[in-house]
N, C-alpha and C positions, 0 to 999 in steps of 0.2 A: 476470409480466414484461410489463411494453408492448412491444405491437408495432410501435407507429408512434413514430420518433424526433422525426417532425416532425407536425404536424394544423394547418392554416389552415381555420376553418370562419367562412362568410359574411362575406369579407374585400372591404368595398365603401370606393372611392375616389373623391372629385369635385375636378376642379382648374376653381374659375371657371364652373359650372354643367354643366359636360362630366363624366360621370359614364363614369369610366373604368376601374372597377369594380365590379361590382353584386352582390357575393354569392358571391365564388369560395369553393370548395372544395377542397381537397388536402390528401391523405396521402401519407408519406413514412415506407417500412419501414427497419431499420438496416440497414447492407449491399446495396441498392438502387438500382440508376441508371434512374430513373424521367424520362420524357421529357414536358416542357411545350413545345405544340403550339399552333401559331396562327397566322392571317395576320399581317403586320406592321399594328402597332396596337390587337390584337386586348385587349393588356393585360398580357402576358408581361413584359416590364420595370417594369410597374407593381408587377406582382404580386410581385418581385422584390428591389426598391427596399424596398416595405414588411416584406419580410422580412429584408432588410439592412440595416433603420435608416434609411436614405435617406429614406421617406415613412412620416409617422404615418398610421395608416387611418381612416378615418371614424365606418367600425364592425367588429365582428368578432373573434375569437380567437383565438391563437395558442398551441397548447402544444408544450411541447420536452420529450421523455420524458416525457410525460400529464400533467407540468404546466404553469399559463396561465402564462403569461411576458406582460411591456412590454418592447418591443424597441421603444426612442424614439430612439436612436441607433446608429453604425456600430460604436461601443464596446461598447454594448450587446449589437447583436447575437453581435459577436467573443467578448464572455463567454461565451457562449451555444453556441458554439463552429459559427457559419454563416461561411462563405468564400462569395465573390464573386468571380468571376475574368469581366468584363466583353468584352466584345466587341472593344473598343478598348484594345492592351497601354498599362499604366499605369505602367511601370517607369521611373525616370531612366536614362537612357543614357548619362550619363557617368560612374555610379557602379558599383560593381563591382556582382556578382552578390551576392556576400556583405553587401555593403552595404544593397543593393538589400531584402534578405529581411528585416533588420534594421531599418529605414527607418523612424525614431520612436520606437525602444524599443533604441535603441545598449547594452548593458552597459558598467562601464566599470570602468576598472584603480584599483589603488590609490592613485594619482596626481588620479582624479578624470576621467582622461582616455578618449576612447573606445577598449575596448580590441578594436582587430582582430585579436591574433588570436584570441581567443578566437570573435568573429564567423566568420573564415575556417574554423576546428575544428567547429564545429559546423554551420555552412551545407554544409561537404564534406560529411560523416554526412549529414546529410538528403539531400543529392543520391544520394549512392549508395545511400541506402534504397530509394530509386526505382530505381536502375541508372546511374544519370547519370555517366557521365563527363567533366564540365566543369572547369575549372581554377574555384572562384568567385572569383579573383582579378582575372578577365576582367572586361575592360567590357562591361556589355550592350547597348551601339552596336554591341560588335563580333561579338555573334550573329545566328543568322538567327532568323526570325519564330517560326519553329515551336522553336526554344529558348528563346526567349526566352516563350512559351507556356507550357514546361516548368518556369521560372521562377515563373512564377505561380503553380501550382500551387504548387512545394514552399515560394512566401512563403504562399499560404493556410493550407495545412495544419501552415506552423508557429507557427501560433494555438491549438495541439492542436484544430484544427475535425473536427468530423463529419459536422457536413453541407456538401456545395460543391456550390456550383453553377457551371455552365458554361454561359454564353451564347456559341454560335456558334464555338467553340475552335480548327473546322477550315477556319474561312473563307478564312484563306490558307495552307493546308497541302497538299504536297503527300500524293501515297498511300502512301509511306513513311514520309512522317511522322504521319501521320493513323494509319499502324497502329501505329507505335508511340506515339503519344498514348492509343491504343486497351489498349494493356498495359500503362501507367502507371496508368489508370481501371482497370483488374482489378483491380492491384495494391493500386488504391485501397479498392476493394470486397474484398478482403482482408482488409485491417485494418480493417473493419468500420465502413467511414466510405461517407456515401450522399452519392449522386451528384442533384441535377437538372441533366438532360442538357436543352439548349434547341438545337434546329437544325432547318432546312428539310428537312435531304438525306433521306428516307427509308430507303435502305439504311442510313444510319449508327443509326439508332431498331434498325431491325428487328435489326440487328448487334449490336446493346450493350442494349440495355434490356430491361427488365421489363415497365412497364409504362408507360400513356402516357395522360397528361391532355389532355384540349381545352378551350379557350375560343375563345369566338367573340364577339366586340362586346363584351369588358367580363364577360362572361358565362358561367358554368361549364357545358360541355356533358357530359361525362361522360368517364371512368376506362375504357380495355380495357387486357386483357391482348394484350402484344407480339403473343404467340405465334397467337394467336385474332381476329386483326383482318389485313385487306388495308388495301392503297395508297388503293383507292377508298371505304373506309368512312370511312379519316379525312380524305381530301381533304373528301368528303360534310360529316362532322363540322366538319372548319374553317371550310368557306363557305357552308354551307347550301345547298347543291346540289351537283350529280354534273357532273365535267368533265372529257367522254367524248372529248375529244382536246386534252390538254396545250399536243402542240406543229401547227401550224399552218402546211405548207410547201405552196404549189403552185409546180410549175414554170413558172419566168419569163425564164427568161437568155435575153437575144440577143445577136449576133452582135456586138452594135458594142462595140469596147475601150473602156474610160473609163482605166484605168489601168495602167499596166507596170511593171514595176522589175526592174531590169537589176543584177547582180552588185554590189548594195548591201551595202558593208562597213564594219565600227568596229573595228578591231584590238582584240580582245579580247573583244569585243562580241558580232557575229555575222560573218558571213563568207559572199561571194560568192552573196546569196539573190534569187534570181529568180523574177519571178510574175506574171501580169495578171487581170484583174477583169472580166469583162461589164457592159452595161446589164441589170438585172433579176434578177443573179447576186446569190447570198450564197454567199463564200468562208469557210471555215474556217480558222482556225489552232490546232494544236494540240501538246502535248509537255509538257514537264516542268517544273515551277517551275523557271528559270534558264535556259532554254530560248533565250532572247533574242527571244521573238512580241514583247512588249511594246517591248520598246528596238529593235526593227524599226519598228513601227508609229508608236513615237513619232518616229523619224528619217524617216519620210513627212510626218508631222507639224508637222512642225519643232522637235520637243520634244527632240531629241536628235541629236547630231553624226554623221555618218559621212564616212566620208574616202576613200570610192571609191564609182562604177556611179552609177546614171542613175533619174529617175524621171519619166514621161511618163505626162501625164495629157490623154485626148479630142487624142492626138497630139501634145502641146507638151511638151519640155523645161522640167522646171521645176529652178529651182534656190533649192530652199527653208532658208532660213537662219533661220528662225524661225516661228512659231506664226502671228502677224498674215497674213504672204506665202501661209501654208499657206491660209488660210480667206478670204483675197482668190480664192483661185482654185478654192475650191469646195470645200477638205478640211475633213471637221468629224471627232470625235474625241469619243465620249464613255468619259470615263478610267474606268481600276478604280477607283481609290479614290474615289469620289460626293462623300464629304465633307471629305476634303482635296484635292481638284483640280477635281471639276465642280459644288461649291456654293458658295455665299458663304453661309453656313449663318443670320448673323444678321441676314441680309436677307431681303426679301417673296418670295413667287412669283413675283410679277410683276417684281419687280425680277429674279431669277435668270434668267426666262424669255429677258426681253427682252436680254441682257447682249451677246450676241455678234451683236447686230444692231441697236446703235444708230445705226452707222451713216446705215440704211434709215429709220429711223425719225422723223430732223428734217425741220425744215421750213428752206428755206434754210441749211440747214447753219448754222446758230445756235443755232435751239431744237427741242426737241423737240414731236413732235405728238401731244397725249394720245389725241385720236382714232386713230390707228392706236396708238399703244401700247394702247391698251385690246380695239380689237379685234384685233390679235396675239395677249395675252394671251387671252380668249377664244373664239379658234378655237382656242389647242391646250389648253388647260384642256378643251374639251368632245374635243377631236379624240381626245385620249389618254386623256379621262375619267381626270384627277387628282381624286382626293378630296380637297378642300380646301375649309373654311367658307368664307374669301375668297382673293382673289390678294391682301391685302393683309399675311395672317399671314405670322409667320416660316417658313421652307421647314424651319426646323429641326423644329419641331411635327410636321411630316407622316409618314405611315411610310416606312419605308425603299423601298418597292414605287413610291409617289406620288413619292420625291424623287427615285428614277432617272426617272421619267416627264420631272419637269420638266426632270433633263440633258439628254435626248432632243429634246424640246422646244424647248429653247434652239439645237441645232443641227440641227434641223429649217428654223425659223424663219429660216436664211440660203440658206436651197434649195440644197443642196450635191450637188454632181455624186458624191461619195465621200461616203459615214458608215463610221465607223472605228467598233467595239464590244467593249472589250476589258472581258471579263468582266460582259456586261450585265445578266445575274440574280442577281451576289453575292447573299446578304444578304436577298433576296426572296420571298415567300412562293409557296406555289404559284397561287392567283387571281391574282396578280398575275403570276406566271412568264407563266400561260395570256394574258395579253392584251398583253404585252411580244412575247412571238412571234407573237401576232394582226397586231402594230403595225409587226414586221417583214417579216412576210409581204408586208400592205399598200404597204409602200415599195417591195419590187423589184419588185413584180408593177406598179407605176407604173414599172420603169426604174431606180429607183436603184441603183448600185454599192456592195453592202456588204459589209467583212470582218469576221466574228465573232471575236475571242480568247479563248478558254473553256478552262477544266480541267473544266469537267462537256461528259462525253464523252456522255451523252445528247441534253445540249446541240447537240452540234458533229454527232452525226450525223443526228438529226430535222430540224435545221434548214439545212443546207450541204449546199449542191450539189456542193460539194469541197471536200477538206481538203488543206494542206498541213503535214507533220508535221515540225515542230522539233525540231532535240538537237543542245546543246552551239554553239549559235551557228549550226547548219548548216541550212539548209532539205534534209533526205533524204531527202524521197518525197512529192509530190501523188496525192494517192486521189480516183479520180474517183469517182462516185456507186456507183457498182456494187461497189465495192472496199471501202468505207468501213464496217469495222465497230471494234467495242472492242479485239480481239486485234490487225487490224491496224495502228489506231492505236498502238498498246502496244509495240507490235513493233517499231516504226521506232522510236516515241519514247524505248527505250531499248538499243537496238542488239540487241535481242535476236535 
C-alpha cells in the first residue's frame, strides 16, 4: 500500500527569468492535513497553481498514489481527483448554491434541458454529508462569507477529490465560524481525503495539522512534525532568522485630542458610540464579525452614512459627507480588503503610491512634477522597505505583506492627522507582520493618531494602548491598558 497520496519531488518554476521555484519537495499522506508555510512570495501559490494545472513546471515530478502523473491542465488535475479552494471566493452570486456546485457540468433532463432538480437532490445530500443545513436553492449573494466558504468546499469535493487544498480559508472568518470550518476538515479527514492546509495564524497549524512544510525564497526548507516543533522554529524556518519580538509598542500618547466622536449613529448599523484618540496614541477596536468597528470607521471616513452625533477632529466640527472632505482634513483609511479597495491592482507602485496625493504633487496645478513624484515614491519605497524590482511593475506582482506596505504608503504620503487600520495584517506573513508593527510604532511615537480594527486579539492587545469592544452595533466597554486581556475582550464582545 503507498503511503503518500500525493509526492511533488524538485518541482522548479521561472516566469521571465525570476525563478520562483527552485526544487520543492512535498509529501502528502491519505487522510492528512499537512500545513504549507511561508512568507508571502515565498512560492506557496506557485507551488499550488502547478499542482492544479494553473502552471506547467519547468522541471520535476508529480505522483498521485506512487504513480507519475501530467497535470497540464485544471481538468486534468480534477481527474486526478486535487480541489482548489483559493483565497478569494470564486462562486457567482447570483446563482443558487446548487447551481453554483454544478457550474459547467449541468445534467440534463429528457428534454435536453437543464435538469434542476435533480442538481438541487443531490447538492442537498452533499450538503448535509457535511451537516449543512442550507436551503441550495438560496442565492449565494445571499450568504455570509464563511458559507459561502462552505460552499466551496462541498463544490470541490464534488469532483470525488482527495486531495484539497485550502489557501487561507479563515481570513475572514469569525471564531465560530473558523471552528466549525475546523469540523467540516475532520470530517473531511474522515472520509479519508487530505487536506493542504496554507495559512499564517499559527494556533490554527498547531490546532489541525499534522504536519508542516516550509519554503522560503522559492525554496524547500524542510518537513516537522506539528506536535515536535514551536512558534519560533518556524518563524526561524520561514525567514531565515529568529524574531525575538513580533510586536513592537513603546508608549507614546499625549495629552492633546486629535479626534472625538460623540453618539455617532446609522439605524441599524451601530448606535450611540463614543470615543477620542490622543497624539501618539494607538486605539484598538475589537468584537465580532458584524460588530459594526468597520461601518463606524468607514462613517469617520466618509465611506458610509450615519444619521446622528458629531465628529471633531484637533477641535473642529467636521461634517464629512464623503471620502475626498474626509482626506482634505487629514483622515486617511487604510481598508480590509487591500485589493478591492486600497489597490488599483493593474497599475505600478508608483502609480498606487502616489494616488491620494496628487494633489501635492503638480506644478501650477496643471502638470505634474516627476521630480517630487519620484522622490515621494522613493522615500516610502525605502521608508517602509517594500520589496519591489521597480516602482514601475505592477503592484499586483508584489506579495501580499509589500502591497499592504504600499496602502500604507499612499496614505502616509498626505501627512494625515488620523490613520484609520482596519485589519492591517490580513493576509500577511509573519516577517512582514514584525515590520508593519515596527511601522506603526514609529508613527505614534512621531504623534500620529491611530485606530487599529483587528479580529486577531493578539494583534489588538500587543499593539493598543486601549481597546474599545464592539457588539451588535454598540460600543460596550473601553479597556484601558491594564484591563486588556483575551477573556476580557471576549467577554464584552459577546455579552458573556
Amino acid at each position: 500500500m503507498v503511503e503518500n497520496v500525493l509526492e511533488m519531488q524538485g518541482i522548479a518554476k521561472s516566469f521571465g527569468g525570476v525563478h520562483a521555484l527552485k526544487g520543492i519537495n512535498f509529501k502528502l499522506k491519505k487522510g492528512e492535513i499537512h500545513a504549507l508555510l511561508g512568507e508571502n512570495g515565498a512560492g506557496k501559490s506557485t507551488l499550488i497553481k502547478v499542482l492544479g494545472g494553473i502552471h506547467k513546471p519547468d522541471h520535476g515530478d508529480i505522483f498521485i498514489d506512487g504513480e507519475k502523473v501530467n497535470i497540464e491542465s485544471v481538468q486534468d488535475a480534477r481527474s486526478y481527483g486535487i480541489g482548489i479552494i483559493h483565497q478569494e471566493i470564486v462562486l457567482v452570486p447570483y446563482l443558487s448554491i446548487a447551481e453554483n456546485i454544478f457550474l459547467g457540468r449541468e445534467p440534463k433532463n429528457s428534454l435536453g434541458l437543464k435538469d434542476i432538480k435533480h442538481i438541487n437532490e443531490q447538492s442537498q445530500k452533499m450538503l448535509e454529508k457535511l451537516g449543512l443545513q442550507i436551503d441550495v436553492r438560496k442565492l449565494v449573494g445571499e450568504l455570509t462569507i464563511a458559507q459561502q466558504q462552505l460552499v466551496e468546499i462541498v463544490k470541490a469535493i464534488s469532483f470525488n477529490v482527495k486531495i484539497l487544498v485550502m489557501d487561507e480559508p479563515t481570513s475572514s472568518l469569525s471564531n465560530e465560524e473558523v471552528n466549525y470550518l475546523f469540523k467540516t476538515m475532520e470530517k473531511l479527514r474522515q472520509q479519508d481525503i487530505s487536506i493542504i492546509y496554507i495559512s499564517h495564524r499559527f494556533e490554527e497549524l498547531f490546532k489541525m495539522t499534522e504536519q508542516i512544510t516550509v519554503i522560503r525564497d522559492g525554496t524547500y526548507v524542510g518537513t516537522v512534525e506539528t506536535n515536535k516543533t514551536t512558534s519560533n522554529e518556524l518563524v526561524s524556518m520561514m525567514v531565515g532568522r529568529e524574531i525575538e519580538n513580533l510586536y513592537t509598542r513603546t508608549p507614546s500618547v499625549q495629552n492633546e485630542e486629535v479626534l472625538r466622536v460623540e453618539n455617532l449613529s446609522q439605524k441599524g448599523v451601530f448606535e450611540d458610540v463614543s470615543f477620542c484618540v490622543r497624539k501618539g496614541e494607538i486605539l484598538g477596536f475589537s468584537g465580532l464579525v458584524g460588530a459594526g468597528r468597520s461601518e463606524v470607521m468607514q462613517a469617520i471616513f466618509g465611506a458610509f452614512p450615519y444619521d446622528a452625533g458629531h465628529i471633531y477632529l484637533n477641535g473642529e466640527e467636521l461634517k464629512i459627507k464623503n471620502c475626498i472632505k474626509a482626506i482634505e482634513k487629514g483622515i486617511a483609511m487604510v481598508p480590509e480588503d487591500r485589493k478591492g479597495q486600497g489597490l488599483i491592482l493593474g497599475n505600478s507602485v508608483g502609480f498606487n503610491l502616489t494616488l491620494a496625493n496628487l494633489k501635492n504633487l503638480m506644478e501650477n496645478k496643471l502638470f505634474m512634477s516627476e521630480k517630487k513624484r519620484k522622490k515621494e515614491i522613493d522615500q516610502y519605497v525605502e521608508d517602509l522597505r517594500v520589496k519591489t524590482a521597480s516602482s514601475d511593475i505592477a503592484v499586483s506582482s508584489l506579495s501580499g505583506g509589500n502591497q499592504q506596505k504600499v496602502v500604507i504608503a499612499k496614505w502616509l504620503a498626505i501627512k494625515p492627522k488620523l490613520l484609520i487600520l482596519d485589519e492591517p495584517t490580513r493576509g500577511v506573513d509573519v516577517g512582514a507582520k514584525s515590520e508593519i508593527y515596527s511601522i506603526i510604532n514609529n508613527l505614534a511615537n512621531e504623534g500620529l493618531a491611530i485606530i487599529i480594527v483587528s479580529s486577531d486579539l493578539p494583534e489588538i492587545i500587543n499593539m493598543c494602548d486601549s481597546v474599545c469592544v464592539m457588539r451588535s452595533g454598540m460600543l460596550v466597554k473601553q479597556l484601558e491598558k491594564s484591563e486588556v486581556s483575551q477573556e476580557n475582550i471576549m467577554r464584552y464582545a459577546t455579552g458573556g
